[in-house]
N, CA and C atoms as a LAMMPS dump frame, in Angstrom:
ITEM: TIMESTEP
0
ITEM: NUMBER OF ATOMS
399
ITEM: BOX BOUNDS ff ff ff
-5.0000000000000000e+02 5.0000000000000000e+02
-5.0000000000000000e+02 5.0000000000000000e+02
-5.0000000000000000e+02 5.0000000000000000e+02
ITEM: ATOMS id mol type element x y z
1 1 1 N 335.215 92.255 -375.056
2 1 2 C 335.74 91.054 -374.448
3 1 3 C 337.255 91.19 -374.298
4 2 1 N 337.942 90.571 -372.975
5 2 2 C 339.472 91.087 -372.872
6 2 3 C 339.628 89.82 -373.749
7 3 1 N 341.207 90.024 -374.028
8 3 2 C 341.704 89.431 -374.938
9 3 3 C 342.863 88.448 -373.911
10 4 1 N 343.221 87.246 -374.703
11 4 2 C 343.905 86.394 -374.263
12 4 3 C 344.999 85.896 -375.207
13 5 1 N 345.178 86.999 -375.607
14 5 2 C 346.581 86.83 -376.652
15 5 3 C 347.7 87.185 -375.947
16 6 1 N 348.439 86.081 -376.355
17 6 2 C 349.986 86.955 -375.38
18 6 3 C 349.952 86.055 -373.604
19 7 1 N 348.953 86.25 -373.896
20 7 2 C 348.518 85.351 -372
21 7 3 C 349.593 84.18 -372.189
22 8 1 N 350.078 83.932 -370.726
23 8 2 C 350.573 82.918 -370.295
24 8 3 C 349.253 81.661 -369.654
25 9 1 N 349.423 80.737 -370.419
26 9 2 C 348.315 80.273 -369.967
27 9 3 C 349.689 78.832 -368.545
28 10 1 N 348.886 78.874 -367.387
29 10 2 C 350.104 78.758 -366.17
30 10 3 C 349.343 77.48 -365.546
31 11 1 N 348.342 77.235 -365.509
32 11 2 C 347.145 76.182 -365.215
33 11 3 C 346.253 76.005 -365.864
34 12 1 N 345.604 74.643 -366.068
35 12 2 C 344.086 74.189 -366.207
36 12 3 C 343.629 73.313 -364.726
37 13 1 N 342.323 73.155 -365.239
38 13 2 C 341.418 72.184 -364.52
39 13 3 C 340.195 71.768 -365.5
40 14 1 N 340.103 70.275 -365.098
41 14 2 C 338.871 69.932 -365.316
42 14 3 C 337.776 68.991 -364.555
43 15 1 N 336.905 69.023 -364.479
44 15 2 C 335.935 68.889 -363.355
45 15 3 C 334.745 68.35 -364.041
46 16 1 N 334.662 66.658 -364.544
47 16 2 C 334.059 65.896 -365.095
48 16 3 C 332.615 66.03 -364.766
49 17 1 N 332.363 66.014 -362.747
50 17 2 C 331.125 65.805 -362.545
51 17 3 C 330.453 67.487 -363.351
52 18 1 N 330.566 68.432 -363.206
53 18 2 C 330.417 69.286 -363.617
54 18 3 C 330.497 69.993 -364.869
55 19 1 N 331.198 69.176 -365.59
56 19 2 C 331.822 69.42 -366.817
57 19 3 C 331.875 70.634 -367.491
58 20 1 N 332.97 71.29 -366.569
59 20 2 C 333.971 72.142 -366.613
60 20 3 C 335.257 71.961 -366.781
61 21 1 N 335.385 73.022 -367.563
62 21 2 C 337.328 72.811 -367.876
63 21 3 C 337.462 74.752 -367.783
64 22 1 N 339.003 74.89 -367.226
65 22 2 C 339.012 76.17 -367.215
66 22 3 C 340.458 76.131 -367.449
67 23 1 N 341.067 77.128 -368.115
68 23 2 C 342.302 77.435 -368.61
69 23 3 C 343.082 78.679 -367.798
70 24 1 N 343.638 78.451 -367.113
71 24 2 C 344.056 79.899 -365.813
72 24 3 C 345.214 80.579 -366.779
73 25 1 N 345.261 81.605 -366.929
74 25 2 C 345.486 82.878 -367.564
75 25 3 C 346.443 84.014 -366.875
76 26 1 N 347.532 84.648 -367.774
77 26 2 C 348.218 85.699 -366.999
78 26 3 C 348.643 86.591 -367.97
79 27 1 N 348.862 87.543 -368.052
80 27 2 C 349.274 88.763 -369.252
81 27 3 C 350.465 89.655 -368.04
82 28 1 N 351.436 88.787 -368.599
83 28 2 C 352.745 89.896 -367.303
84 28 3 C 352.745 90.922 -367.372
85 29 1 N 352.654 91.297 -369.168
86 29 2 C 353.402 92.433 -369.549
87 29 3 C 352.456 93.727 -368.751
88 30 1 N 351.555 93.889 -368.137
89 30 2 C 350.528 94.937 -367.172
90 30 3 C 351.58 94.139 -365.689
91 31 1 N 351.884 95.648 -365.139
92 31 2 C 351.475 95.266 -363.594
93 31 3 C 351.319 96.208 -362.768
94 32 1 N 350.082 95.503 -362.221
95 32 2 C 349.622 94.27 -361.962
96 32 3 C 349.605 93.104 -363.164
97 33 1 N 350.111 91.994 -362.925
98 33 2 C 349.67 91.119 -364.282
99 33 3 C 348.107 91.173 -363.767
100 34 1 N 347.552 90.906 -365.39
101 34 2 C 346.321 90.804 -365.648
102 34 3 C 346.101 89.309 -365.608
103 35 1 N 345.314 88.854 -365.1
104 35 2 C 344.632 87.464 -364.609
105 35 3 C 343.125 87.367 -365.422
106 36 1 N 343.375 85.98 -366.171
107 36 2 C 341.869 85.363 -367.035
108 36 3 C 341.465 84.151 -366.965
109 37 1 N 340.512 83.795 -366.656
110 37 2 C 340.019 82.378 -367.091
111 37 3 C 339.293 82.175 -368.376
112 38 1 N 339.99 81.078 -369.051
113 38 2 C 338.871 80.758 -370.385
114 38 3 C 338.174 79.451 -369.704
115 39 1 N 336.981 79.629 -370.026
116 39 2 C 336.007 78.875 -369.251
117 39 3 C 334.842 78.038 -370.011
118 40 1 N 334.949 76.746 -369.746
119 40 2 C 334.258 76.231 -370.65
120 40 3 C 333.5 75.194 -370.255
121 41 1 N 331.801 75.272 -370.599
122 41 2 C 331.277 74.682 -369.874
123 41 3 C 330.343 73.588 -370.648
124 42 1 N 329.449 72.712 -370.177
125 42 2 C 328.563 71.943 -371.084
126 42 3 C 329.719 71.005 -371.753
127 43 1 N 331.224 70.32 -371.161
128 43 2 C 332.032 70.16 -371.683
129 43 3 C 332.091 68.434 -372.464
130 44 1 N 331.97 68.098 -373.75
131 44 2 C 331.46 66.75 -374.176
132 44 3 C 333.092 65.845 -373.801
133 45 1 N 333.919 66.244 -374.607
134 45 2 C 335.55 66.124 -374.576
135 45 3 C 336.47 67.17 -375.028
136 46 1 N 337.834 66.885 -374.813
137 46 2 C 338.706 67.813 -375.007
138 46 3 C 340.017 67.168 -375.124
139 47 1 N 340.484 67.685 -375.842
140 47 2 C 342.019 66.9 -376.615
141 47 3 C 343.238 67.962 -376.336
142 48 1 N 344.305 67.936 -375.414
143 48 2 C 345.356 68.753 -375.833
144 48 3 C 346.418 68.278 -376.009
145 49 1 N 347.2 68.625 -376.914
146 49 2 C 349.007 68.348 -377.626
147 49 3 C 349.974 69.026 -376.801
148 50 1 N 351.242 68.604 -376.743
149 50 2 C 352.125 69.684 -376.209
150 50 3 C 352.135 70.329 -375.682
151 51 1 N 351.459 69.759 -374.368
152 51 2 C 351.07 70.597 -373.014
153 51 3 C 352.524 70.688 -372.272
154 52 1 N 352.748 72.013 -371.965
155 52 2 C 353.563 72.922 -371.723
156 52 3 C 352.989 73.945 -370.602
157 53 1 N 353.735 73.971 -369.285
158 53 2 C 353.369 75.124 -368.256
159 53 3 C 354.118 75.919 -368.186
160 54 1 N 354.329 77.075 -368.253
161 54 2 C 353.853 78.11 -368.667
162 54 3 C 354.085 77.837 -370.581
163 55 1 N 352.737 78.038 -371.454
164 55 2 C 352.555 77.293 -372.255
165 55 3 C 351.894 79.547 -373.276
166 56 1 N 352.224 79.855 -373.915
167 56 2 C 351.944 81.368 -374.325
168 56 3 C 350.755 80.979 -375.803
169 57 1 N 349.606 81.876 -375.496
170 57 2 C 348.427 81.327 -376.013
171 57 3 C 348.468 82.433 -376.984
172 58 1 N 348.04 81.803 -378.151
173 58 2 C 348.127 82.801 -379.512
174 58 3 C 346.235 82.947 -379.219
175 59 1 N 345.385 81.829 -379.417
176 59 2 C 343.859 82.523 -379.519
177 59 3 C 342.943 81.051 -379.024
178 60 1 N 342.015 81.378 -378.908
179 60 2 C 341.482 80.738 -378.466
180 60 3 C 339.509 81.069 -379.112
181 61 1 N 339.169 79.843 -380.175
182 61 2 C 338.236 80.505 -381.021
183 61 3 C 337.2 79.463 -381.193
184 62 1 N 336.078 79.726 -381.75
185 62 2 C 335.226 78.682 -382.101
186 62 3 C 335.684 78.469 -383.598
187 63 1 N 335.603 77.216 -383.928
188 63 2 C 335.874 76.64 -385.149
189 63 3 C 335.319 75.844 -386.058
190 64 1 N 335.508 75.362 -387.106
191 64 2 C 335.031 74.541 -387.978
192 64 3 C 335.075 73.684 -387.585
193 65 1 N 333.849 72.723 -387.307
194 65 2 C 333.967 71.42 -386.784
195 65 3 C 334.086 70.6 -387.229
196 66 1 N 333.911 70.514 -388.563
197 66 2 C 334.255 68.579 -389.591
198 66 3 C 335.606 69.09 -389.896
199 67 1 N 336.073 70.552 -390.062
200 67 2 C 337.957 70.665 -390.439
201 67 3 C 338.355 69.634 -389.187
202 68 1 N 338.555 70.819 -388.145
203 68 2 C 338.53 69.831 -387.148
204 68 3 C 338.878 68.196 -386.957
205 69 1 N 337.322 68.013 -386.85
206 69 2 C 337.174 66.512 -386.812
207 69 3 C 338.286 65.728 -388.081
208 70 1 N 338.392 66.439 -389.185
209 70 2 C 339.222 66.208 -390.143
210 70 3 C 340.947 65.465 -389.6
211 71 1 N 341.308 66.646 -389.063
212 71 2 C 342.917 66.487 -388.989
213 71 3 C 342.929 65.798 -387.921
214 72 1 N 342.209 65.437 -386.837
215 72 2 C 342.009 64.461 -385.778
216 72 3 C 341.723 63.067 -385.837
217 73 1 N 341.013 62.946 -386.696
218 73 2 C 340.568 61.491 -387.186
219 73 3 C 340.851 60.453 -386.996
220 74 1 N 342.166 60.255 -386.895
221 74 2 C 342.524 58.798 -386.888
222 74 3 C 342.984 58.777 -385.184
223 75 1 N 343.424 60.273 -384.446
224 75 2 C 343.67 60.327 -383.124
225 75 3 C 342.158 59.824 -382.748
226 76 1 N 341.629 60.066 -383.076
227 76 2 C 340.176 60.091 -382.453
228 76 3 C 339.796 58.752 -382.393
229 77 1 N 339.944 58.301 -383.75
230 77 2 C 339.622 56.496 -383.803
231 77 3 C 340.188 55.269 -382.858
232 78 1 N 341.382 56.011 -382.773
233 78 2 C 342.525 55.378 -382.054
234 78 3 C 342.057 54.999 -380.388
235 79 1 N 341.755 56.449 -380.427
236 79 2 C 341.308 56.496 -378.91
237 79 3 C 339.558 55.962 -378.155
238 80 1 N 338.981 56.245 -379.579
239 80 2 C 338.144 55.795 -379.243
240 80 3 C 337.75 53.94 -379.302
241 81 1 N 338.861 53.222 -379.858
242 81 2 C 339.081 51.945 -380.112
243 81 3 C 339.34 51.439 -378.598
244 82 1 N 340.156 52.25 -377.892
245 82 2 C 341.425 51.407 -377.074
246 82 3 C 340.582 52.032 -375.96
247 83 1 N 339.788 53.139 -375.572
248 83 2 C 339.113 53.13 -374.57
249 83 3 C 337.608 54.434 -374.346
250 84 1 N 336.835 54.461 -375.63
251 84 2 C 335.319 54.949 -375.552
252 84 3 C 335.748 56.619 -376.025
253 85 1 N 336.859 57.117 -376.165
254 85 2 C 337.282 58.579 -376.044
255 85 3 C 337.789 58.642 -377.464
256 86 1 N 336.793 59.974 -378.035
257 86 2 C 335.817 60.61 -377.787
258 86 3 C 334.562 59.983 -377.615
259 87 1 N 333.863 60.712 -377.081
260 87 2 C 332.233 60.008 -376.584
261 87 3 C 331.569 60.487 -377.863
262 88 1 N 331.562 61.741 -378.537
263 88 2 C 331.059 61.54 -379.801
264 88 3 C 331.558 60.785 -380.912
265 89 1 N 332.481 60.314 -380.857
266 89 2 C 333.111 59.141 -382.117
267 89 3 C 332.157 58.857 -382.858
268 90 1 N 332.091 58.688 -384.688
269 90 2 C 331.528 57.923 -385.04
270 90 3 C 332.312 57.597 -386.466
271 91 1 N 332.521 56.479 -387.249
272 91 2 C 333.211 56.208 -387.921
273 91 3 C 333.533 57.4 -389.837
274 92 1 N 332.175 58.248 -389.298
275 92 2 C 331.997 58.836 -390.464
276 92 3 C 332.026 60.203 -389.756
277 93 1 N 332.803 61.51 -390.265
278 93 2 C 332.439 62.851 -389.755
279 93 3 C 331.412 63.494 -389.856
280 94 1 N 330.569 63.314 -390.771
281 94 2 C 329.179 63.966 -390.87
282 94 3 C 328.386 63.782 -389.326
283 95 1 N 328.726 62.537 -389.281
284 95 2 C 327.921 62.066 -387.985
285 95 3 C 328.721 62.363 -386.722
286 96 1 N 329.696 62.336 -386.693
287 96 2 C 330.514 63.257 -385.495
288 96 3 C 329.663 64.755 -385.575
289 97 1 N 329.848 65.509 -386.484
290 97 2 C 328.96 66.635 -386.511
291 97 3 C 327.862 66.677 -385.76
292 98 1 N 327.128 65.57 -386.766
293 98 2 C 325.886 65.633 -385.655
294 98 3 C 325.808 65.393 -384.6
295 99 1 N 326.419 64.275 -383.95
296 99 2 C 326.844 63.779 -382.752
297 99 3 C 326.936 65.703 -381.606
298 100 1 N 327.643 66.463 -381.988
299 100 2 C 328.252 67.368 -381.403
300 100 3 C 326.883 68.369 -381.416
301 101 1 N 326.619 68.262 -382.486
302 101 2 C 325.042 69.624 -382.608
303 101 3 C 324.299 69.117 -381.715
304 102 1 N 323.954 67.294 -381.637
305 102 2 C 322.46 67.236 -380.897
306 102 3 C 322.647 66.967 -379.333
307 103 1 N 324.008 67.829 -378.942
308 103 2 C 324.347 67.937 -377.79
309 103 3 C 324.728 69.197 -377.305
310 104 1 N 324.308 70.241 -378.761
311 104 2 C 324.318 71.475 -378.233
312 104 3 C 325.808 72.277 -378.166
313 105 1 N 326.635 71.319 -378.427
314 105 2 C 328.047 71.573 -377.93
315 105 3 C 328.699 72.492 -379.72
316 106 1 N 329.714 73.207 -379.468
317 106 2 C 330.439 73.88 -380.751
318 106 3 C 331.83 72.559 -380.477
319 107 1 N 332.829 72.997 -381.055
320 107 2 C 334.121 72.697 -381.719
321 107 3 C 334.88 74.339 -381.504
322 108 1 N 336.11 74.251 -380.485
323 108 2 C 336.402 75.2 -379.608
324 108 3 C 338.053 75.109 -380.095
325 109 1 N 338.863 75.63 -380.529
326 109 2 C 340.423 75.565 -380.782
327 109 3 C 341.261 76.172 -379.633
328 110 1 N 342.182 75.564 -379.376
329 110 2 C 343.507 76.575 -378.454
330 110 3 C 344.583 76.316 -379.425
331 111 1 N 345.001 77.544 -379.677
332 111 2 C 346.528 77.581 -380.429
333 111 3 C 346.793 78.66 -379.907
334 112 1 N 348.855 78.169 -380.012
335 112 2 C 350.117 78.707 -379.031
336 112 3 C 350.627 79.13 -379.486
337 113 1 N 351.421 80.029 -379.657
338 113 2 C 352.857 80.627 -379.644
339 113 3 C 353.93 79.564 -379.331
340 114 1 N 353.89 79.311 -378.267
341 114 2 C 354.555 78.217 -377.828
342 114 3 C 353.97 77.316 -376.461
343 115 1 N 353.963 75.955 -376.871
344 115 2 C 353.605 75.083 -375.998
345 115 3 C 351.887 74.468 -375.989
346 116 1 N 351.212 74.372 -375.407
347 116 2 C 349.768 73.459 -376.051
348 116 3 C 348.957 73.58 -377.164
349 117 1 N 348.391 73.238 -377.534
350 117 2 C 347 73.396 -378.897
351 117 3 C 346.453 72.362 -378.493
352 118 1 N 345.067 72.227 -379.204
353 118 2 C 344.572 71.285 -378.79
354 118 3 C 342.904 72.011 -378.951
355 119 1 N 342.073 70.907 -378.638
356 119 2 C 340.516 71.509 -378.769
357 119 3 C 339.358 70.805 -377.579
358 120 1 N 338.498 71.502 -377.643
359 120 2 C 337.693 71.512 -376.517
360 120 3 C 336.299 71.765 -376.963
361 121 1 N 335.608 69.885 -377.328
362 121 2 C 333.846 70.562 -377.417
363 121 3 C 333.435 70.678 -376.169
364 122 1 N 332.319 72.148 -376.696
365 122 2 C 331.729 72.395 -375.521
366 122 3 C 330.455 72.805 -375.846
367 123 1 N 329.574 73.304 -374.573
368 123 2 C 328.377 74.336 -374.986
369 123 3 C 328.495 75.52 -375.346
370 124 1 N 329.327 76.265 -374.299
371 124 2 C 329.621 77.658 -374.265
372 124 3 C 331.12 77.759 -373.762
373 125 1 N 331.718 78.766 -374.234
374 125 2 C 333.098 79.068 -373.561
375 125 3 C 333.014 80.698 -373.495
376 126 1 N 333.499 81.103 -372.409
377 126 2 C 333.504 82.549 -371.615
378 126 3 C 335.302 82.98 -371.599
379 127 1 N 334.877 84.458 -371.846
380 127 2 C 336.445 84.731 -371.056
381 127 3 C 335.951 85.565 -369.766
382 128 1 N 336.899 85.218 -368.425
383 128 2 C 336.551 85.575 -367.383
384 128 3 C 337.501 86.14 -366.508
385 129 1 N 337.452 87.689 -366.077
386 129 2 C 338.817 88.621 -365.811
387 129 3 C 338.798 88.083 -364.277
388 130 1 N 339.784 87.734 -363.872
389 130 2 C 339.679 87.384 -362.4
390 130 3 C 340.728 88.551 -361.96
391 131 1 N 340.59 88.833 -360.394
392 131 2 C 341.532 89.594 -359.495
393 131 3 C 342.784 89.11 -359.282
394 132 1 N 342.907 88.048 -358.894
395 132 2 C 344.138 87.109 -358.688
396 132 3 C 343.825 85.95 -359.227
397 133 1 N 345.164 84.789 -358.546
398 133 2 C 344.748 83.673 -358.782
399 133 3 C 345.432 83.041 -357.84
C-alpha cells in the first residue's frame, strides 16, 4: 500500500448522497509529485480540527473507537444537542460503539504534522494512487 506520510494533503470532498469523503493528496518531494486519494466510503460522520490547506499528513489509521469516542465526548454531545450531529450519538460510549458496529462502520483517525486531525467513521477507507489531479 503507498504511503501517505509526508503527503500534502491540498483538498477534500464530501458527497453526502453517496457518502463519500475523499482527502486529495500530493508527495512533492518525487517529480513528478506523486498524487493520492484517501478514500472513504460507507461514510456515518466525520469531524475535522484545524483545517488547514495545504495541511502535511503524518498518518492516517484505523483506531480505537471508545478512545476515540473518549476525547470527543463532550464535542460530540454538544453537537449533537444543538443540531442531531453525530448521528451515532448516544449518551453512554459503549453504545456509541455499538451504534458504529451495527452499521458496519470502523473509527478512522487523520493526524498532521501540521494543520488538520480529526476522524472519520466509515465502512472502508482505501488509499488510491491517482495520475494527476
Amino acid at each position: 500500500m503507498r504511503s501517505v506520510h509526508d503527503n500534502e494533503l491540498f483538498a477534500y470532498s464530501a458527497d453526502g448522497v453517496s457518502k463519500r469523503l475523499k482527502l486529495h493528496t500530493k508527495y512533492s518531494a518525487l517529480q513528478p509529485p506523486e498524487y493520492t486519494d484517501i478514500v472513504f466510503e460507507g461514510v456515518l460522520d466525520h469531524m475535522f480540527r484545524d483545517v488547514l490547506l495545504p495541511s502535511i499528513i503524518f498518518d492516517v489509521e484505523e483506531a480505537d473507537t471508545a478512545f476515540v469516542l473518549q476525547q470527543f465526548f463532550s464535542v460530540m454531545a454538544d453537537g449533537y444537542r444543538r443540531g442531531g450531529w453525530p448521528s451515532f450519538f448516544a449518551p453512554e460510549i459503549d453504545t456509541m460503539v455499538q451504534n458504529i458496529r451495527s452499521a458496519s462502520c470502523h473509527m478512522f483517525t487523520i493526524a498532521s504534522s501540521y494543520g488538520i486531525d480529526g476522524w472519520v467513521v466509515a465502512q472502508s477507507m482505501r488509499i488510491e494512487p491517482k495520475d494527476d489531479w
